[in-house]
N, C-alpha and C positions, 0 to 999 in steps of 0.2 A: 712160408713158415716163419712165425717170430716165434723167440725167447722172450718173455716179461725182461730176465736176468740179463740179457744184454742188452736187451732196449734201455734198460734204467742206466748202462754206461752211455749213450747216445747223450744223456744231458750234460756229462762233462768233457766230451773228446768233440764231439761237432763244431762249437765254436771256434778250438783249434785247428782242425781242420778248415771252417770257412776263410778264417786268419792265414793259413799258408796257402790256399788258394788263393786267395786274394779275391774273395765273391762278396758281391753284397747282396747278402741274405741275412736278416733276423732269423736266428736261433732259438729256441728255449734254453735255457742255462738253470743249472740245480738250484744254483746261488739264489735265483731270482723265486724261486717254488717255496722256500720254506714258511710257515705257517698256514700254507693255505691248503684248501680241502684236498680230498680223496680223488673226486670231482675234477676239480680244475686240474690239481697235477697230472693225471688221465689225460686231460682235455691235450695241455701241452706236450706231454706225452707222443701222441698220436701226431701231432704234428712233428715233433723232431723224425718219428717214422719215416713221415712221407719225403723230408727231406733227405733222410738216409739212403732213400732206395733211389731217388735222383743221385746223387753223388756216386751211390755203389756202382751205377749205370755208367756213369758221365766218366767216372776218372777209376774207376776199377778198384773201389778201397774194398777192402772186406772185412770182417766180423774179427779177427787177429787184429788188423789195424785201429778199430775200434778196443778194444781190448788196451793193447800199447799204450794209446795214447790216453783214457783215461787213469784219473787219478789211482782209484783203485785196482785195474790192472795193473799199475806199474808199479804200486806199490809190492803188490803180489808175487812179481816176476822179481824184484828186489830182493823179496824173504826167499824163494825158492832159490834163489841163486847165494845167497849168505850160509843157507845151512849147508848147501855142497852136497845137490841130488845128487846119484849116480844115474846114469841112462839106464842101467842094470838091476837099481832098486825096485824093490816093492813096496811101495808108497801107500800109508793110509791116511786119510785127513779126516779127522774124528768130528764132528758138528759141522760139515763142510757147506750147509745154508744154500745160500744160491751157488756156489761151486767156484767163486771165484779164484782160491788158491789152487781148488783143484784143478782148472784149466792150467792156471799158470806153472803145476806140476809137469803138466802136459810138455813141457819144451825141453825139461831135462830126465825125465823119465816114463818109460815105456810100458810099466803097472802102475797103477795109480786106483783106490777105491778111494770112496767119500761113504761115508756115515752118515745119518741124519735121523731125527724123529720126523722129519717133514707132515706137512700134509693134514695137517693138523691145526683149527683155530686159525690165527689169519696167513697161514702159512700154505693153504688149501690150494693145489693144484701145481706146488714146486719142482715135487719131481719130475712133473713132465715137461715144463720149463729150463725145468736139469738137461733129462735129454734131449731136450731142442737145440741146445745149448753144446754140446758135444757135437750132433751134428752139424750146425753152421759153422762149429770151429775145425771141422773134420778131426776130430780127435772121440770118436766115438771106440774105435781098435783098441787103444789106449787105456779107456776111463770107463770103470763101471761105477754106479753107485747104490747102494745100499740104505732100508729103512731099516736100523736098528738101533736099540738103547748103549752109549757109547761104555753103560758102567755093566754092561754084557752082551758081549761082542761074539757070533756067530764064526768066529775064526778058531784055527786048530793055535797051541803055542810055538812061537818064534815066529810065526810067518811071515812077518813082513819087516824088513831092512829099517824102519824109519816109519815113526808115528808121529802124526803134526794135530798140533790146537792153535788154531789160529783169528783170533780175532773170534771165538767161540764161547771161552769162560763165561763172558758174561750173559750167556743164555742157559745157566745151569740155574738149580735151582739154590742151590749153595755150597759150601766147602764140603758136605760130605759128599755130597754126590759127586763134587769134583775129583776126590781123593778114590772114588772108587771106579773113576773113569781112569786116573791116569794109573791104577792097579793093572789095568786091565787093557791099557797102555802098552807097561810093560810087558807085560806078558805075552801077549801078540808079538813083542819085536823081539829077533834072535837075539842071543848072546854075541855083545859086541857092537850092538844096533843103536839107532837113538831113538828118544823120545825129546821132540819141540815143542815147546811152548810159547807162543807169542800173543802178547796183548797190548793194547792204549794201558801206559800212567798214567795215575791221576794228578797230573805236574802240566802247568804251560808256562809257555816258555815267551810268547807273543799273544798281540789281541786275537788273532784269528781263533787259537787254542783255547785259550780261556774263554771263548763262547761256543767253543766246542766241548768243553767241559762244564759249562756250566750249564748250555739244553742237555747234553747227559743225565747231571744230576736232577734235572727236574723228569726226565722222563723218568729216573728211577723213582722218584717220591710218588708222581703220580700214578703212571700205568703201571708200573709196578712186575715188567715185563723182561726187563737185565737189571745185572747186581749192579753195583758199583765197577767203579775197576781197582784191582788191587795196584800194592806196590809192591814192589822187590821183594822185598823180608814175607809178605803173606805168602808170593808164590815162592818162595827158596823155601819156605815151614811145611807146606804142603809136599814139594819135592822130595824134602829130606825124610819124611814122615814116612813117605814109600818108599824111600828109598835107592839110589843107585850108586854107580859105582864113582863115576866122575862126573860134575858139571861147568858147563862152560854158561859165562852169561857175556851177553849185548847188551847197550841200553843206543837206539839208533833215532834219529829225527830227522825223515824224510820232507816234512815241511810238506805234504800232499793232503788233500781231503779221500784218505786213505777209508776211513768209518764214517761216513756221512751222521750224523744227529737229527737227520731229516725226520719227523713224525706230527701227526697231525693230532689234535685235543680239545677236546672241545671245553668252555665254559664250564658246562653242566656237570662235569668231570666231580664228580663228590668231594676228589682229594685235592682238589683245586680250590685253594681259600685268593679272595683277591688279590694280595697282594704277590703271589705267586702266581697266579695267570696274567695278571701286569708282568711279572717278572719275563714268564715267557714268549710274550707280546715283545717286550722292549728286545730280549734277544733274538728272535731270529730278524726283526725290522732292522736290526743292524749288520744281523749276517748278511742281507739281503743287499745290503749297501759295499760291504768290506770281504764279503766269505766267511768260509770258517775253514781251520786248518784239525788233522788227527794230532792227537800231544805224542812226544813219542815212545817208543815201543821197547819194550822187555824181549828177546829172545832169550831161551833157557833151551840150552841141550845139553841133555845128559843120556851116558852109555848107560846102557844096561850089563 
């Protein structure tokens, strides 16, 4: 059985792991994938697989330890741990995509739902990904997930301890719809509960980031498929707008490739004038060389 969703951490945790083995084995590495086809990252893909199931064999790693060690797991396991799950909470992760915080839910609490539109456009075949994903981590008991619209949500009011957006906003279609997701937010979560919010600023702080923010901004000009990322002051105006009673904010920089900017585009792209597919060329041939890092993160929790 694979997951897509955890195979796609196989390209950042394998090499570490060949490194504290001490094997020599070439690896595929994320770094080394970006600009190039659908195709070829597949290709590579499928090879770090086969390497995975030798090592799962050989030295007994599993699908958690994959997890850890990638960037974006740990990143995950970071925020799950900063907002202060309870084992006893009722957890929901509102746009929760490939599921990665919601696994990482998985270690401090015992209810945990994920939300999504899944399934949908290139996202066709996720949910079962999802649960493939639960099972390899044996956290299936645990974790259910859910197809539904997050700005109307299938739940009775209070039910759940703790509502999270994580790394999500920018797959909305805009501020209202955002404001009618975190309505609806609140509402789901008891009196005395929280509502989180985490996202990339659009701030860097070294060269890693700044080519992480700036294939960002090109993939929003062209594909036209996430917003921006906001700052501070948009998402505190949206909060306050709905409303709550107390907020706590973060501003944290894990220094991890936490959001990858990884996507493919072709030339032909309409919204692609040249000197903006030069632009896109020149950046990832250099993430390719150096990496890219995520800029960092807004946490916003507020009681309801």
């Amino acid at each position: 059985m694979n997951s897509i969703h955890l195979d796609l951490l196989l390209l950042q945790a394998l090499d570490k792991f060949v490194k504290k083995l001490n094997l020599d084995v070439n690896v595929p590495k994320l770094q080394d994938l970006y600009g190039y086809s659908p195709e070829y990252f597949m290709e590579k893909l499928s090879i770090a697989r086969s390497i995975a199931v030798e090592l799962f064999r050989r030295y007994r790693l599993t699908w958690w330890d994959v997890f850890i060690e990638s960037d974006i797991g740990k990143e995950r396991l970071l925020i799950a741990k900063e907002i202060n799950v309870d084992r006893r909470d009722r957890v929901l992760d509102v746009g929760c995509g490939r599921g990665y915080f919601t696994y990482a839910l998985s270690r401090y609490s015992r209810c945990i739902v994920g939300i999504d539109l899944m399934n949908s456009g290139g996202r066709r075949g996720w949910w079962d990904h999802f649960n493939k994903a639960l099972i390899l981590l044996g956290i299936k008991q645990w974790v259910s997930g859910i197809r539904a619209n997050g700005s109307k949500m299938p739940f009775n009011d209070g039910y759940f301890n703790l509502a999270a957006m994580v790394h999500s906003m920018r797959n909305f279609k805009g501020e209202e719809e955002l404001i009618r997701t975190l309505r609806e937010m609140k509402r789901v979560v008891r009196n005395g509960g929280y509502v989180v919010i985490v996202e990339n600023l659009p701030v860097s702080l070294d060269l890693k980031q700044y080519l992480h923010l700036k294939l960002h901004n090109i993939r929003v000009h062209v594909l036209g498929d996430e917003l921006p990322y906001p700052d501070t002051n948009e998402l505190l105006g949206m909060v306050n707008y709905v409303g709550f009673r107390d907020i706590e904010i973060s501003i944290i920089d894990h220094g991890l490739n936490a959001t990858p900017a990884i996507y493919y585009t072709s030339p032909s792209n309409s919204k692609f004038n040249k000197d903006l597919f030069d632009n896109y060329i020149e950046t990832v041939k250099i993430i390719r060389l150096y990496g890219e890092a995520s800029t960092p993160i807004v946490i916003i929790k507020a009681t309801v």
